[in-house]
MMTF fields as JSON, N, C-alpha, C and O atoms, coordinates in Angstrom:
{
  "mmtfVersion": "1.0.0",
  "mmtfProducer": "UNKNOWN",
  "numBonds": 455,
  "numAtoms": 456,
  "numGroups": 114,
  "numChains": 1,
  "numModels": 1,
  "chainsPerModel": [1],
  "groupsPerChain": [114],
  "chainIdList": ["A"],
  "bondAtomList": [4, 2, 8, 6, 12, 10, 16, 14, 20, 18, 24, 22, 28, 26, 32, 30, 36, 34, 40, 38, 44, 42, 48, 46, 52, 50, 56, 54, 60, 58, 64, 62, 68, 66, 72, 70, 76, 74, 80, 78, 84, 82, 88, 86, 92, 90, 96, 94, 100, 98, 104, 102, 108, 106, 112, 110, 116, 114, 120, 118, 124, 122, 128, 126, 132, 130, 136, 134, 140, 138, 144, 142, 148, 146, 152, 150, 156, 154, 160, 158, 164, 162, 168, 166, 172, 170, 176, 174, 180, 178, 184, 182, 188, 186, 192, 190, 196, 194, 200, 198, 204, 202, 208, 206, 212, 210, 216, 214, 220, 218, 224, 222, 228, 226, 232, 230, 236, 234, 240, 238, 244, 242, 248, 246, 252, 250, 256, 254, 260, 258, 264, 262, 268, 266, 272, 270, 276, 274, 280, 278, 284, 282, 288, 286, 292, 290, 296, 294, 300, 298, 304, 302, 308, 306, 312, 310, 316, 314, 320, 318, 324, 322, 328, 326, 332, 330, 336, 334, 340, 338, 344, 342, 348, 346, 352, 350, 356, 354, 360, 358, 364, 362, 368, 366, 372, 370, 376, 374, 380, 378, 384, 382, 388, 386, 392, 390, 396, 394, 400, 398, 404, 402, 408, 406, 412, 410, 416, 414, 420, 418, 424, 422, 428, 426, 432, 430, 436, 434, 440, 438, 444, 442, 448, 446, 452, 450],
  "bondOrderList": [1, 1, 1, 1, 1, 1, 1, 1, 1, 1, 1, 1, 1, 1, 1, 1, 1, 1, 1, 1, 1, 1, 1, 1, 1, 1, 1, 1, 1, 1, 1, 1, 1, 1, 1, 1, 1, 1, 1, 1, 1, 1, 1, 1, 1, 1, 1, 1, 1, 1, 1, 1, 1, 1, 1, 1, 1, 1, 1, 1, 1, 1, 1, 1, 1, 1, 1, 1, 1, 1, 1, 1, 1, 1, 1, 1, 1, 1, 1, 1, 1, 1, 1, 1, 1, 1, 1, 1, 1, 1, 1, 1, 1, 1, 1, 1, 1, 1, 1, 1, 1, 1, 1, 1, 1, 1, 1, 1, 1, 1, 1, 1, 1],
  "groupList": [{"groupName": "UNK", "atomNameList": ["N", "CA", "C", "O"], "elementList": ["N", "C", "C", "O"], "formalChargeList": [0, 0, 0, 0], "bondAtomList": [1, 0, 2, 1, 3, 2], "bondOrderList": [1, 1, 2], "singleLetterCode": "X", "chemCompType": "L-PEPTIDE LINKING"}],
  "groupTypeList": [0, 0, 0, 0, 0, 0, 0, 0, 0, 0, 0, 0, 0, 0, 0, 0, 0, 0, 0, 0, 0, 0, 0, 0, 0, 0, 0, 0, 0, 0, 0, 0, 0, 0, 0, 0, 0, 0, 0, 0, 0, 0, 0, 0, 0, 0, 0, 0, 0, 0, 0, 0, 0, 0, 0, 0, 0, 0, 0, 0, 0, 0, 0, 0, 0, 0, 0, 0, 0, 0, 0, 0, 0, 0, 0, 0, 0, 0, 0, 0, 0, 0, 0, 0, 0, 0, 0, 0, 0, 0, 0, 0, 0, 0, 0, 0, 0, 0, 0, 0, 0, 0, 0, 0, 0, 0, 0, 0, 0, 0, 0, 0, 0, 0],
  "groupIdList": [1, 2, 3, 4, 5, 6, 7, 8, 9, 10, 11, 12, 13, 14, 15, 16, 17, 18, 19, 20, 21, 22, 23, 24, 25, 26, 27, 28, 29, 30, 31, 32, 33, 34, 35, 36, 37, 38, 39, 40, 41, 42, 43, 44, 45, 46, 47, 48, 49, 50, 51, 52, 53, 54, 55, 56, 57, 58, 59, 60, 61, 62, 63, 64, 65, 66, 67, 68, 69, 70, 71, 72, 73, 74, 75, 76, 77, 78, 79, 80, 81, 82, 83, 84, 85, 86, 87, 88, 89, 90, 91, 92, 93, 94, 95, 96, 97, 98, 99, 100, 101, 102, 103, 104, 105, 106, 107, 108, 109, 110, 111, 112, 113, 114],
  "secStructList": [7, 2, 2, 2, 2, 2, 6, 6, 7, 1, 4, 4, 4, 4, 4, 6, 6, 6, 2, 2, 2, 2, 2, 2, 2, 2, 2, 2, 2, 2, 7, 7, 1, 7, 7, 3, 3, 3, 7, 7, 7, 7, 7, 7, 7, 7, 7, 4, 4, 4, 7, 7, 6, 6, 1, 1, 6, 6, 7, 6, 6, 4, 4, 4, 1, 7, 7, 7, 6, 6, 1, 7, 7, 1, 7, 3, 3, 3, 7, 6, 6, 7, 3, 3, 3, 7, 7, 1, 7, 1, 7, 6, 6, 6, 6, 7, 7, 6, 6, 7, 3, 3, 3, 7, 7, 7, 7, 7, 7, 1, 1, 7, 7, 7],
  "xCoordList": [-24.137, -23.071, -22.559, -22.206, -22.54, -21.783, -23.069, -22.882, -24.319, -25.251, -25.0, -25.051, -24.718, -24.89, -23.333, -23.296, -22.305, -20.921, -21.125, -20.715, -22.149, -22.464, -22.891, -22.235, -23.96, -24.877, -24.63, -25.476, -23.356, -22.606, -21.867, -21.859, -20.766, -19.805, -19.918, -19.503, -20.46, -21.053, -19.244, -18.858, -18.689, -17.51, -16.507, -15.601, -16.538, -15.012, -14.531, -13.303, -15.229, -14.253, -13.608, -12.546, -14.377, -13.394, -12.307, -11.558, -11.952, -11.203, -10.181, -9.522, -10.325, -9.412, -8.518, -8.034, -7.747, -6.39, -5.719, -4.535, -6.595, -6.333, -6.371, -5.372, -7.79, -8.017, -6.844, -6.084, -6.799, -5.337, -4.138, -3.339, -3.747, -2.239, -2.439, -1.664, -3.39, -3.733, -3.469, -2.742, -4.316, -4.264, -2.766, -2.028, -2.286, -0.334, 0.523, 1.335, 0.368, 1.079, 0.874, 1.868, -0.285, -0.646, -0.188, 0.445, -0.54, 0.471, 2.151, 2.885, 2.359, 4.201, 4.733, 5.801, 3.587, 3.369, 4.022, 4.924, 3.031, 3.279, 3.961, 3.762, 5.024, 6.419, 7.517, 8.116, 7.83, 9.262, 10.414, 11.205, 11.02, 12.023, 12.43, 11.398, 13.414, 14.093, 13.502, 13.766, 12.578, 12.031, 12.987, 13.487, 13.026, 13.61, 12.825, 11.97, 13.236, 12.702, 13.402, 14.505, 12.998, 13.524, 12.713, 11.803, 13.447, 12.882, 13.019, 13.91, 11.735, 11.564, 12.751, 13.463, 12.664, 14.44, 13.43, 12.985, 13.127, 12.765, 13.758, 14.639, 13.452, 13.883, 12.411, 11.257, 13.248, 11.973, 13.451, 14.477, 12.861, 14.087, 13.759, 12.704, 15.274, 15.198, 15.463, 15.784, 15.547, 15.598, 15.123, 14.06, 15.654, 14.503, 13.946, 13.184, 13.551, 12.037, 11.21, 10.171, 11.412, 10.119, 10.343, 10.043, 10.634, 11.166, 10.616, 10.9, 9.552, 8.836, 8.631, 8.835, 8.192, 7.962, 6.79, 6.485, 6.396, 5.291, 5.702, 4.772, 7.179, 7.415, 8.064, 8.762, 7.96, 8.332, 6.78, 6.941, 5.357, 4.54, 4.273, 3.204, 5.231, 5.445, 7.307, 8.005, 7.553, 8.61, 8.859, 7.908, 9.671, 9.951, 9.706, 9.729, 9.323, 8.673, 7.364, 6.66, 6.844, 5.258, 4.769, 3.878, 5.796, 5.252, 5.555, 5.455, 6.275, 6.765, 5.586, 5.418, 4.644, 3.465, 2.498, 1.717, 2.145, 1.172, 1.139, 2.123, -0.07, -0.145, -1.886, -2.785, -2.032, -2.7, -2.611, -1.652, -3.7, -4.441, -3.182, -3.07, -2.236, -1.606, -0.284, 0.644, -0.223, 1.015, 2.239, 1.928, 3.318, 3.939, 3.692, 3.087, 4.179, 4.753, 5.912, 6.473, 6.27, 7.564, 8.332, 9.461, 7.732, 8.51, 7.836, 6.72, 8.861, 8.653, 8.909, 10.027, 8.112, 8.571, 8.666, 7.629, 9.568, 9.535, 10.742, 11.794, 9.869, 10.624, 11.129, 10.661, 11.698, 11.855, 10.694, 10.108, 10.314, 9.513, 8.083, 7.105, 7.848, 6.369, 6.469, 7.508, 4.656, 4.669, 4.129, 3.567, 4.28, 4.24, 3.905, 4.391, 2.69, 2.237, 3.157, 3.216, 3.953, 4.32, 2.809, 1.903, 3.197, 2.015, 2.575, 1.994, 3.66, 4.363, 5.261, 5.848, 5.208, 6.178, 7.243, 7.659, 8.0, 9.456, 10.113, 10.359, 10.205, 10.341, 9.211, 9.083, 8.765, 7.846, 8.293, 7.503, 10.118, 10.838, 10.981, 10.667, 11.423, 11.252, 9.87, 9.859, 8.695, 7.222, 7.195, 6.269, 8.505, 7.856, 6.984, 7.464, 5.52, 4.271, 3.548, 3.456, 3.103, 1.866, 0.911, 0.501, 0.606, -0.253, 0.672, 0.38, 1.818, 2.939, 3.09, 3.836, 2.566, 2.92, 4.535, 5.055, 5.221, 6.38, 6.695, 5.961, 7.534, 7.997, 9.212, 10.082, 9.579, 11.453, 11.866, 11.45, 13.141, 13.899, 15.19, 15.873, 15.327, 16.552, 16.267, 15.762, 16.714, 16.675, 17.861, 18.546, 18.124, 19.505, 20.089, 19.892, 20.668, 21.201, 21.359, 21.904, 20.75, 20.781, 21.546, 22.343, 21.617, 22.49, 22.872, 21.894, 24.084, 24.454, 23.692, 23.989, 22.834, 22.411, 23.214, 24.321, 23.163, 23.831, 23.708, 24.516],
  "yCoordList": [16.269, 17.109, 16.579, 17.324, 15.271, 14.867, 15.007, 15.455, 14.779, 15.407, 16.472, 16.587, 17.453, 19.013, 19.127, 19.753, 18.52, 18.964, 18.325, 18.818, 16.722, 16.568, 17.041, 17.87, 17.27, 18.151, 19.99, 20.673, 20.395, 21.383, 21.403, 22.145, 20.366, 19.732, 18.269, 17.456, 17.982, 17.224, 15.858, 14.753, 17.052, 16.583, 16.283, 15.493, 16.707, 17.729, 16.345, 16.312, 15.046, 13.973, 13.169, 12.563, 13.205, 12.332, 13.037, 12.341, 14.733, 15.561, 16.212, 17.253, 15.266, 16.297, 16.184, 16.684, 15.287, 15.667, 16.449, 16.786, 16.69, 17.602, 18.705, 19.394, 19.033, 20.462, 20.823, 21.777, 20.071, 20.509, 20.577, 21.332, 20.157, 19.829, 21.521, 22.283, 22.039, 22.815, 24.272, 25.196, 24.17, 25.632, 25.246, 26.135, 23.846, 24.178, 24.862, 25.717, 24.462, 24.901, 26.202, 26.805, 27.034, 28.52, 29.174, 30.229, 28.482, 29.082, 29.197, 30.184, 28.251, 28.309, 29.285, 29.878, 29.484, 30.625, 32.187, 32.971, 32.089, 33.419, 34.08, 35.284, 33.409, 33.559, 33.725, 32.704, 34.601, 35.25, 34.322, 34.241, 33.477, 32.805, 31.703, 31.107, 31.205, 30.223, 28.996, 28.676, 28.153, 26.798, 25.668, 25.209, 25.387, 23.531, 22.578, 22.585, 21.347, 20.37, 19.571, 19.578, 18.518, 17.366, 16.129, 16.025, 14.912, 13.803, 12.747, 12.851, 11.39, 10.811, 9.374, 9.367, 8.713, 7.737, 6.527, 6.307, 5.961, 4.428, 3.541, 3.871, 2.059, 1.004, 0.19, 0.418, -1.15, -2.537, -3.627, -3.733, -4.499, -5.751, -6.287, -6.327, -6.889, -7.95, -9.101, -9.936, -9.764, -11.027, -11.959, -11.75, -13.289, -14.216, -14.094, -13.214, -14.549, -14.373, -13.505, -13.632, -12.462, -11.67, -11.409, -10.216, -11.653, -11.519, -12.352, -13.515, -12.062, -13.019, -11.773, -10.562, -12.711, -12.227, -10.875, -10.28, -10.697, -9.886, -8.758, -8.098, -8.314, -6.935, -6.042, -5.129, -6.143, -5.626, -4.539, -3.335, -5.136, -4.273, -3.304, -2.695, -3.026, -2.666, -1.972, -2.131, -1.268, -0.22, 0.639, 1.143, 0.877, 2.611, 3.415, 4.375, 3.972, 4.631, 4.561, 5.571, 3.211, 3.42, 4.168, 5.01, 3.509, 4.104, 5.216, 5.649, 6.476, 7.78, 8.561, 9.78, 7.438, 8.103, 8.254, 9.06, 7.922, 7.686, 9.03, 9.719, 9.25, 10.426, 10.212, 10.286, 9.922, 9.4, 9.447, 9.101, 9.888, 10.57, 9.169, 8.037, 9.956, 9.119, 9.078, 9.157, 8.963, 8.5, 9.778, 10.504, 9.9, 11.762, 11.251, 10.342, 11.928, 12.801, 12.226, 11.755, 12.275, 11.693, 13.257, 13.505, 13.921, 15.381, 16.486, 17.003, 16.644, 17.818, 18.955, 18.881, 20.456, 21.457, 22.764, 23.422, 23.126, 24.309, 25.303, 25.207, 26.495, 27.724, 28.583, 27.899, 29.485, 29.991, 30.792, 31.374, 30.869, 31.13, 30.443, 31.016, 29.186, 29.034, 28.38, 28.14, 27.945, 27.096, 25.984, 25.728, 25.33, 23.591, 23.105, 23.458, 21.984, 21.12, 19.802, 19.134, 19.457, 18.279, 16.784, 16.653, 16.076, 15.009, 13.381, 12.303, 13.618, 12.487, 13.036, 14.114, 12.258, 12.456, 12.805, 11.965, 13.547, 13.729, 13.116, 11.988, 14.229, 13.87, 14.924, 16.134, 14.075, 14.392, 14.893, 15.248, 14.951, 15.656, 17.385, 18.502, 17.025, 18.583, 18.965, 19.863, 18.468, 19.196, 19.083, 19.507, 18.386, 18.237, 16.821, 15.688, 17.199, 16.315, 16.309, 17.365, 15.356, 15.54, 16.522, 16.455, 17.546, 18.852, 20.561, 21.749, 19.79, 20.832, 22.133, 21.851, 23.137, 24.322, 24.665, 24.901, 24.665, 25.137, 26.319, 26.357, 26.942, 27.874, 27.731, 27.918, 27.372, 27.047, 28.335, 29.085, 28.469, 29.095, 29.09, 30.074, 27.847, 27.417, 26.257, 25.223, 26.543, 25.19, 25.292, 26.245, 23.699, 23.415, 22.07, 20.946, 22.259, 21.404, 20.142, 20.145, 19.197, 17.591, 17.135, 16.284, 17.365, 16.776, 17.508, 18.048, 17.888, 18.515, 18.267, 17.204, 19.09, 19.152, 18.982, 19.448, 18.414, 18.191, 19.086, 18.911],
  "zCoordList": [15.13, 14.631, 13.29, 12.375, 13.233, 11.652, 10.944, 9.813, 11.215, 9.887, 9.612, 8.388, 10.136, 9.849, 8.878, 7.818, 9.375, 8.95, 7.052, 6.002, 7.409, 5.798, 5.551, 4.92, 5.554, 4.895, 4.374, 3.797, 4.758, 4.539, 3.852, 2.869, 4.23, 3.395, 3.208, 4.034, 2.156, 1.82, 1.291, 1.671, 0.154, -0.424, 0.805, 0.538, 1.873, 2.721, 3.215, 3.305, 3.607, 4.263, 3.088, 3.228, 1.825, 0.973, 0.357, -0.328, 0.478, 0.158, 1.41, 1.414, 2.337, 3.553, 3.806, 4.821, 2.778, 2.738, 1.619, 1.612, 0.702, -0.413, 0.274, 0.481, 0.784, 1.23, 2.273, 2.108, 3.206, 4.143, 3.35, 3.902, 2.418, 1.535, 1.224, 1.803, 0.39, -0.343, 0.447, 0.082, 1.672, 2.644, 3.065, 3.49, 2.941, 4.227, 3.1, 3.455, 1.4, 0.61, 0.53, 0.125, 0.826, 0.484, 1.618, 1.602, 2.697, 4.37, 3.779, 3.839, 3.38, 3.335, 2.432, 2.59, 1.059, 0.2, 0.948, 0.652, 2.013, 2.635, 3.111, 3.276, 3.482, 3.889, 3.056, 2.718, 2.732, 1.546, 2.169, 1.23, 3.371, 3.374, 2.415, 2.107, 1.848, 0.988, 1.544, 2.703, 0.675, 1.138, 0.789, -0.239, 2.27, 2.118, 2.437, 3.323, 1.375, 1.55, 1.748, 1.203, 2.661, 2.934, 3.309, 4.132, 2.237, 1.844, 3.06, 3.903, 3.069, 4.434, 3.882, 2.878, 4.523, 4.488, 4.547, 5.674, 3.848, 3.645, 3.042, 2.247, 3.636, 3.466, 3.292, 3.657, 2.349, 2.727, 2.95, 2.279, 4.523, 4.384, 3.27, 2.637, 3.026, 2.03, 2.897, 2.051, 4.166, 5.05, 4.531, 3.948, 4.513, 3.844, 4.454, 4.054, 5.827, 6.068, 6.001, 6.649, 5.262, 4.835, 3.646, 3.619, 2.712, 1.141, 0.559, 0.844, -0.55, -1.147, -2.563, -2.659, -3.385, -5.07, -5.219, -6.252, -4.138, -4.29, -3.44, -2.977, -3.064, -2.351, -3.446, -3.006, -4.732, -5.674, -5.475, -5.272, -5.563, -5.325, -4.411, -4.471, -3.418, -2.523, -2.134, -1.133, -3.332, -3.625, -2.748, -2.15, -2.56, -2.008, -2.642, -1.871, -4.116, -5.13, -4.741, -4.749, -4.313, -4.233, -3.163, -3.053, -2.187, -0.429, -0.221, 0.928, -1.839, -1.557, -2.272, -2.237, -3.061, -3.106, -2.278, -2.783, -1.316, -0.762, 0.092, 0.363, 0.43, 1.013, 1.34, 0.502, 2.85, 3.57, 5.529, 6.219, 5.912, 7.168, 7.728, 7.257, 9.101, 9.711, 9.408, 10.212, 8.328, 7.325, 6.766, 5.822, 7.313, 7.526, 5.472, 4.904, 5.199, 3.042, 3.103, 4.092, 1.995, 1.9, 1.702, 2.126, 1.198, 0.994, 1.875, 1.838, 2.632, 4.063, 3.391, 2.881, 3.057, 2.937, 3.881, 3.962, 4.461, 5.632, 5.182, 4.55, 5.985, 5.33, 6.985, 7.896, 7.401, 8.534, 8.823, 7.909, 10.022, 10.626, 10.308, 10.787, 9.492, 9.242, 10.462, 11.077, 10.965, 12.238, 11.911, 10.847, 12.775, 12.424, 14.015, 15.09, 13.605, 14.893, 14.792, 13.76, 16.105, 15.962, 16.196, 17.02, 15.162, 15.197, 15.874, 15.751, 16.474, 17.57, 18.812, 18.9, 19.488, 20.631, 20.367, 19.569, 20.532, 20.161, 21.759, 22.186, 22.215, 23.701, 24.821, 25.01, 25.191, 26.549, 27.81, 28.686, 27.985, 29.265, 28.525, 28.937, 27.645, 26.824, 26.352, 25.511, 26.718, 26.574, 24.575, 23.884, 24.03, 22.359, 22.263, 22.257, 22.186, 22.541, 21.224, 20.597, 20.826, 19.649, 20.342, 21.501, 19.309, 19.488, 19.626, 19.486, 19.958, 20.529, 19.206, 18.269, 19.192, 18.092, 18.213, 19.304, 17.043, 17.204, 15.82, 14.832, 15.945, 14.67, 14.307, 15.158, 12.986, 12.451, 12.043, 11.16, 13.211, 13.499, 12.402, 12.117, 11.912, 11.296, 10.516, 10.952, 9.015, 8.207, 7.821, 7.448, 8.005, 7.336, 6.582, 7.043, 5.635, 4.401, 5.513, 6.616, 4.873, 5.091, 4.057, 4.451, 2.896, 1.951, 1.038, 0.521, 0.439, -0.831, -2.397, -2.942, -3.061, -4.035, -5.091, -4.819, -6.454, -7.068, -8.486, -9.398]
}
């Protein structure tokens, strides 16, 4: 099965997170509701014991670039009614499971724009 999927798509595993970024932005496209976004909340300790000269390479600027299989975006965009797979447990007594399809009903202001 993975010969055939290379040999088809030859490009598609070193591009599959482009190609997915690409079809979720054209999905959210489709929907005439007002898009919100909302940004992910990082920290790095500064503790001495883990604070050394070399966590400067390792910013909250840097880790808001990254965008990598596993790893959520730092910028969430959802509009009402698009649907969305949850990709963690939320809670498992309420059935919100990684795989779980859901549709937003309601977006709402996390912080005042300036």
């Amino acid at each position: 099965m993975a010969a055939i999927i290379d040999c088809i798509y030859p490009e598609f595993v070193k591009h599959q997170n482009e190609i997915v970024d690409k079809v979720n932005e054209h999905v959210v496209l489709l929907f005439s509701e007002e898009e919100r976004s909302y940004l992910s909340s990082n920290s790095i300790s500064r503790d001495e014991n883990n604070y050394d000269t070399n966590n400067d390479a390792f910013s909250i600027e840097f880790h808001n670039l990254i965008h990598a299989s596993g790893i959520q975006n730092h910028k969430l965009k959802l509009k009402v009614s698009a649907p969305i797979m949850l990709l963690r447990n939320l809670d498992q007594s309420s059935r919100l499971c990684n795989g779980t399809y859901c549709l937003i009903i309601k977006a709402i202001a996390l912080y005042k724009q300036l």
